[in-house]
C-alpha positions in Angstrom: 0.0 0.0 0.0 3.1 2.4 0.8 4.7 2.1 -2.2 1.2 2.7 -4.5 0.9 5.7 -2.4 4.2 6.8 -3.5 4.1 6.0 -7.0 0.4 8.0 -7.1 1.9 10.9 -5.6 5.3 10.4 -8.2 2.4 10.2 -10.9 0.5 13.1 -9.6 3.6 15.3 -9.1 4.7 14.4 -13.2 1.2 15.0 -14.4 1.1 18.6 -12.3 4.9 19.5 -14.1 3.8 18.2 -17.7 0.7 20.5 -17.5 3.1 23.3 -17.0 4.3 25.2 -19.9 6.5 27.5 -21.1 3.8 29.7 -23.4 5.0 32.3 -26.4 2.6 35.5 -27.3 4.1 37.3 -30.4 3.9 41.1 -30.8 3.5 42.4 -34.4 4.6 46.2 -34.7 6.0 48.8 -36.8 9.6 49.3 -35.3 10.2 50.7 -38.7 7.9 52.8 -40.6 5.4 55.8 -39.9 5.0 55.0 -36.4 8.2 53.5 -35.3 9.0 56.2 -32.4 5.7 55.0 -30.8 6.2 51.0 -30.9 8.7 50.9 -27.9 6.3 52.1 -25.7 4.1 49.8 -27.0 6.2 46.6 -27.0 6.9 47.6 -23.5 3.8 47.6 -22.4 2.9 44.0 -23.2 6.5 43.1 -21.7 4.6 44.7 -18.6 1.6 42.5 -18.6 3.7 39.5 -19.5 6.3 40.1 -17.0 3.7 40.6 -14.3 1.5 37.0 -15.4 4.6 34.9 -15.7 6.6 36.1 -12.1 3.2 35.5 -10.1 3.6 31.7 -10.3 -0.1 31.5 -10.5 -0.4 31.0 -14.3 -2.1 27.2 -15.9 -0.3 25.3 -13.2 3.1 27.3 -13.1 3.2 28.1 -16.8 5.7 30.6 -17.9 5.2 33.7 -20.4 7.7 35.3 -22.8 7.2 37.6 -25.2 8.6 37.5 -29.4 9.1 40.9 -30.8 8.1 41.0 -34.3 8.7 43.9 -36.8 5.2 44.5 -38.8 6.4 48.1 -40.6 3.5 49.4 -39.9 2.8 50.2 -43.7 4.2 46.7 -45.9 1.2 44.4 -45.7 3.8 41.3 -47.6 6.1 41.9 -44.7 3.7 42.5 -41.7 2.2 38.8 -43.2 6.0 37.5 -43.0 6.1 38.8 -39.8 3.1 36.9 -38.4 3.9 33.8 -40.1 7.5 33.1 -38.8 5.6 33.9 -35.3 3.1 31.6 -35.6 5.0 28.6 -37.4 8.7 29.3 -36.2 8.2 30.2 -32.8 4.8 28.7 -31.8 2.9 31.5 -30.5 -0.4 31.1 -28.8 -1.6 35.2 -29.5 -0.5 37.9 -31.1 -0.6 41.1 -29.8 -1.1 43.6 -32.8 -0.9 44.4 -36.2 -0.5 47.8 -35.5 -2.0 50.2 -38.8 -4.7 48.9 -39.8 -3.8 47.9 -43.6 -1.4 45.4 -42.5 -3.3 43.8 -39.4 -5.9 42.8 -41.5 -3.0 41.2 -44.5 -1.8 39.4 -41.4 -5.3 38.3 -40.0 -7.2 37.2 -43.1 -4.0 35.4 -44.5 -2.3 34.0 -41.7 -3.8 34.3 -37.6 -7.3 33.5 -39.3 -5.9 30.4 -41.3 -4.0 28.6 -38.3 -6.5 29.9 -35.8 -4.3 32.1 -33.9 -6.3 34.7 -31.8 -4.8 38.5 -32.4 -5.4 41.7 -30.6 -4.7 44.7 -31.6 -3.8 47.7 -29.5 -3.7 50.3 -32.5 -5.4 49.3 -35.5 -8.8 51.6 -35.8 -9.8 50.8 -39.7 -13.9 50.6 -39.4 -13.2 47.7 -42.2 -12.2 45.9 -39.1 -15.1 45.7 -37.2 -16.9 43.8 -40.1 -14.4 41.3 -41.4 -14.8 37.8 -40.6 -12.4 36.3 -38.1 -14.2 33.5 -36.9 -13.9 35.2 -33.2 -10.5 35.0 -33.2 -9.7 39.3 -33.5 -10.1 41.6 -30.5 -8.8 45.6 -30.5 -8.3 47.9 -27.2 -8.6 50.8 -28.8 -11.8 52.0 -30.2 -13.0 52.1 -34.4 -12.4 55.3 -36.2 -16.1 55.0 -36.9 -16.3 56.5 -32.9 -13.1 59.0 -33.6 -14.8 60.3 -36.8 -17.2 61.1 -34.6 -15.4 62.7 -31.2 -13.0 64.7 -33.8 -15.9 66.4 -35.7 -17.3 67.6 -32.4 -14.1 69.0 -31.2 -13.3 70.8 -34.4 -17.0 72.1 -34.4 -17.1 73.2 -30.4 -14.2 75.3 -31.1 -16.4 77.4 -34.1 -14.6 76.2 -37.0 -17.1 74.9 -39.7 -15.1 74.7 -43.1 -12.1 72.4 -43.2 -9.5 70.9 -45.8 -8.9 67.3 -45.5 -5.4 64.8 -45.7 -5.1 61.6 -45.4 -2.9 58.9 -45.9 -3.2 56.5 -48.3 -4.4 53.7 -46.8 -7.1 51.5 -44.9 -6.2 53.3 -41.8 -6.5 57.0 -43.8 -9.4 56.3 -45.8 -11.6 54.8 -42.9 -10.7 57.8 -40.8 -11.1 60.4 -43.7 -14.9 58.7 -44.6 -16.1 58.4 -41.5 -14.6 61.8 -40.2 -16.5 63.1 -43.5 -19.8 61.7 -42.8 -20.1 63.0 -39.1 -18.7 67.1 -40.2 -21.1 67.4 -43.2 -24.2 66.0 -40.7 -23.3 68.6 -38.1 -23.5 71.1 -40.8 -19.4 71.2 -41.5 -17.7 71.6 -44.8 -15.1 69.7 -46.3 -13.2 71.6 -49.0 -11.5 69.1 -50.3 -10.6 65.1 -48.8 -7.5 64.2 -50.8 -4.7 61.5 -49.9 -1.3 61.9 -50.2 1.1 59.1 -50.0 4.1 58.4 -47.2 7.6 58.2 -48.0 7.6 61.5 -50.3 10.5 63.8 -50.0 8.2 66.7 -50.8 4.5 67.7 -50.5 4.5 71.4 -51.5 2.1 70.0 -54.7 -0.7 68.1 -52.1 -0.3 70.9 -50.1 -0.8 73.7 -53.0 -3.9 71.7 -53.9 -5.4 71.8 -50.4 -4.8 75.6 -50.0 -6.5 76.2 -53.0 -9.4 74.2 -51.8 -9.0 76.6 -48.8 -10.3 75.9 -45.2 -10.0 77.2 -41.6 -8.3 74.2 -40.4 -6.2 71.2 -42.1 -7.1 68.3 -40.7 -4.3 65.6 -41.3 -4.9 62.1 -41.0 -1.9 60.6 -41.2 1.3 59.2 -39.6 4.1 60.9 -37.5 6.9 59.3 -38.8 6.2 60.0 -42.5 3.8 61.8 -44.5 1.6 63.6 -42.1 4.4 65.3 -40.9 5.8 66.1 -44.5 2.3 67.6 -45.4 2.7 70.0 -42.4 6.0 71.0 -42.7 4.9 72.0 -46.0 1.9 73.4 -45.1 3.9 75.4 -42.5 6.5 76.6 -44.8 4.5 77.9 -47.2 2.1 79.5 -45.0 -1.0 77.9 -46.4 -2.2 76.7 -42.8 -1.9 77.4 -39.7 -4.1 75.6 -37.7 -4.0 71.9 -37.5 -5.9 68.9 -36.6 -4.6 65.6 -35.6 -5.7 62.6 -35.2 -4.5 59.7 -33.5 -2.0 58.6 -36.1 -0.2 61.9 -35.3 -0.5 62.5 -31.5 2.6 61.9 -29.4 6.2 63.4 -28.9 7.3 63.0 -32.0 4.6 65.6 -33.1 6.2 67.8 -30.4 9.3 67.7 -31.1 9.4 68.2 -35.2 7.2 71.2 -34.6 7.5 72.8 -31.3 5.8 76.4 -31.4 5.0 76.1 -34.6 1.8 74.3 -34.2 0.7 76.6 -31.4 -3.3 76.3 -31.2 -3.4 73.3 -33.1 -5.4 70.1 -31.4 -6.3 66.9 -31.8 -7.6 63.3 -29.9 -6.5 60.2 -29.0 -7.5 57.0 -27.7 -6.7 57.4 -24.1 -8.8 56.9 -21.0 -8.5 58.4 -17.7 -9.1 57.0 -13.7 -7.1 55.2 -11.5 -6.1 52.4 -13.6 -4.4 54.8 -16.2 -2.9 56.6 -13.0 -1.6 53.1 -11.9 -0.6 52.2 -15.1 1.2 55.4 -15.8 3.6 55.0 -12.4 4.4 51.3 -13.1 5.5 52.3 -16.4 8.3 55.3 -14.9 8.7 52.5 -12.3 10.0 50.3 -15.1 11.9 53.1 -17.0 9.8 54.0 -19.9 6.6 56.6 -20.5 3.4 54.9 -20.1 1.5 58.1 -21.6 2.8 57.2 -25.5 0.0 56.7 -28.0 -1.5 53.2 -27.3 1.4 51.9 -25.0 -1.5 51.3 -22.2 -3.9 49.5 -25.3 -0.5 47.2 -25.3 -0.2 46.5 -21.5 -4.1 45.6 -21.7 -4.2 43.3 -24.6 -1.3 41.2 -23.3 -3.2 40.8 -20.1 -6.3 39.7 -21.9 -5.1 37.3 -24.2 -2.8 35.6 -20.7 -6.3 35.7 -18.5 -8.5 34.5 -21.0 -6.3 31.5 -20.8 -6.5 31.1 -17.5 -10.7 31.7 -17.4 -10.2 28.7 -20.3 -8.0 26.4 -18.6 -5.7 26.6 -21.8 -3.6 28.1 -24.1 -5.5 27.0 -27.1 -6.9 29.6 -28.6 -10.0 28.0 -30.2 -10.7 27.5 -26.1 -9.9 30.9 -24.9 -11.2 33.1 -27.4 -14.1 32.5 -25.9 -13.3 33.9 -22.8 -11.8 37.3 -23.8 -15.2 38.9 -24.3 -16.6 37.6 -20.8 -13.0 38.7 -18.8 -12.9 42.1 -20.4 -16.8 43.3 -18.9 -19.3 42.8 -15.9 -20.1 41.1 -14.1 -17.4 40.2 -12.1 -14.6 42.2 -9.9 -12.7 45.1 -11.6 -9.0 44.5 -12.1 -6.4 47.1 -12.9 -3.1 47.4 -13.5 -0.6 45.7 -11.0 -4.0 43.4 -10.0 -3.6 40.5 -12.3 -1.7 38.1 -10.1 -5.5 38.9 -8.4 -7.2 38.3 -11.3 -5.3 34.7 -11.5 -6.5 33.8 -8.3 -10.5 35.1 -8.9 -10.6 32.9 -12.1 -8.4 30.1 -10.5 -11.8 29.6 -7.8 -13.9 29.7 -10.5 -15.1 33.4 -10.0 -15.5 36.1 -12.5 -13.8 39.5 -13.6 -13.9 42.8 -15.0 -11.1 43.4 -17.1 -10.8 47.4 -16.5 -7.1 47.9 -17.3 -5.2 50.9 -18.1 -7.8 52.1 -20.4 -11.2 51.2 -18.7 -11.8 48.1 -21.3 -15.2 47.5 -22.0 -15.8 45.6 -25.1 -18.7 45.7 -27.6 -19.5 43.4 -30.5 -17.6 42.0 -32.2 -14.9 42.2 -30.1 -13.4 45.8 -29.8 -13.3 48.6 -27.4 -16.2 51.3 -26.8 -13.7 53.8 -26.7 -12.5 56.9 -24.5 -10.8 59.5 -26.3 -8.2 62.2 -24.8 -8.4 65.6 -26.5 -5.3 67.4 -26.6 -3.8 71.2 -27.6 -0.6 72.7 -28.5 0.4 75.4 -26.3 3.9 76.6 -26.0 5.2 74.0 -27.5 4.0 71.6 -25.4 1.2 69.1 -25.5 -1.8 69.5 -23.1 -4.6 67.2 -22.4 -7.8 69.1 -22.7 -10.0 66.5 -21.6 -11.7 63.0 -22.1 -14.8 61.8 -24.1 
């Protein structure tokens, strides 16, 4: 009898360490391209989550986390596929935390994280075309559609008694989806669009885009594009040749960078991002100085949040398969259920671990909405003294 209670306990003990495992998430983001000087931030913000799942012991029986950096470009939809690929069949990862612009992150979803079932969430991609593609459950974003920024950015523009405006944007999924829906909401609250025109990134020069916008004429240019590349070029143009003066920017553009290529020169500008506020953005905020990098870039808290809900909708499943966890993501991330914020999921672990429920709040007070994506808080900023100041939220 002694020695079948040992060899059940040797049994149990080997059946508790093989369930342990040592689980891969990928992140997919443009450390090159028109929004590389924000993807640190963001990279470190799922290393956050990950780090803060994988030391709490208390993960699927003791599993560990790490985290495989992958370069979408942001803009290259052939090497943003590439990308997701080599993490999916080289490294064997159970999520993906990305794409990042829109065009590419659907490339990679319909042709490679739909195919081999691999669930994605995107802290950054805000395409409307998004919210209607077929992903057999498997796609999830933290920050809100442009549909809803279309929307808050129209009101803005229009609260501040400017009703005619020239329109850029880039030439893309991500640009047009902004630019149409941006459209559709100005012209019903009585707004004018002079002109809605694209221009394209990687141009050395946009004094002719920009001669063609002035022409059109406007009180305001509103410029829907990115930081790292053309949006920028179309200012500096715009700026040099005097043909605006007031800008608006949208999320694409928002963040230091903006700041530091301008300075004063943008002075009364504005613009909105995807950004909530409340304690968990507070909390989220400190652990990022606490772990040496600046938790208030452009989606760097959307990072930290869809890391953490990919790792506890695992652990509400049981399992790092996604075809079993997918379905949990929608169920962690709103009521009912206790709220968890930043620094809390080592508490979260333990709810779910006794069977109980959460509220995934976060560093941006998740709550999801069919199919999948955020309901969206935006932060509306200014340019004063060459500085950027939050206005508000909405």
């Amino acid at each position: 009898m002694k020695k079948l209670l040992i060899a059940t306990a040797v049994t149990a003990l080997s059946a508790g360490m093989v369930s342990a495992e040592e689980i891969k998430l990928g992140t997919s983001l443009g450390f090159t391209g028109p929004l590389e000087s924000m993807a640190p931030d963001m990279q470190k913000g799922a290393e956050l989550a990950v780090k803060e799942i994988s030391d709490s012991g208390k993960f699927l029986d003791g599993s560990t986390v790490s985290l495989v950096q992958g370069d979408s470009t942001c803009a290259d939809a052939a090497a943003a596929t590439a990308t997701v690929e080599r993490l999916i069949t080289a490294e064997g990862v159970k999520g993906i935390i990305g794409g990042m612009c829109s065009g590419e992150a659907i490339a990679s979803l319909e042709n490679v994280a739909v195919p081999n079932g691999i669930v994605m969430i995107s802290p950054s991609a805000t395409s409307p075309a998004l919210s209607t593609i077929e992903d057999n459950g498997l796609f999830f974003r933290t920050s809100p559609s442009d549909a809803r920024q279309g929307e808050v950015m129209a009101d803005i523009i229009m609260e501040k008694g400017i009703e005619n405006v020239a329109v850029t944007y880039t030439n893309n999924d991500y640009g047009k989806g902004l630019a149409e829906s941006f459209e559709a909401a100005f012209t019903e609250k009585g707004g004018t669009i002079t002109t809605n025109s694209a221009h394209e990134d990687g141009k050395a020069d946009y004094s002719a885009e920009v001669a063609a916008l002035s022409a059109a004429g406007g009180d305001a240019l509103v410029v829907a594009g990115y930081v790292d590349q053309g949006g920028s070029g179309v200012v500096r143009a715009a700026l040099d040749t005097g043909a605006f003066d007031t800008f608006v920017f949208p999320d694409g553009m928002v963040g230091q960078a903006l700041v530091d290529n301008f300075g004063e020169e943008i002075e009364g500008s504005f613009g909105q991002n995807p950004a909530a506020e409340g304690e968990g953005r507070d909390i989220y905020v400190k652990m990022a100085e606490e772990a040496g990098y600046d938790g208030t870039g452009a989606f760097s808290a959307e990072s930290y949040d869809a890391a953490a809900l990919i790792l506890l909708g695992m652990a509400a499943a049981g399992s790092s398969d996604p075809a079993e966890y997918k379905e949990k993501i929608m169920d962690i991330a709103n009521e009912p259920g206790e709220k968890i914020l930043p620094g809390e999921l080592g508490k979260a672990l333990d709810i779910l671990s006794e069977g109980g429920d959460i509220d995934y709040v976060g560093a941006t007070s998740v709550e999801f909405v069919e199919p999948g994506e955020s309901a969206g808080i935006y932060r509306e900023v200014s340019f004063t003294g060459g500085e950027m100041e939050v206005v508000g939220y909405r």
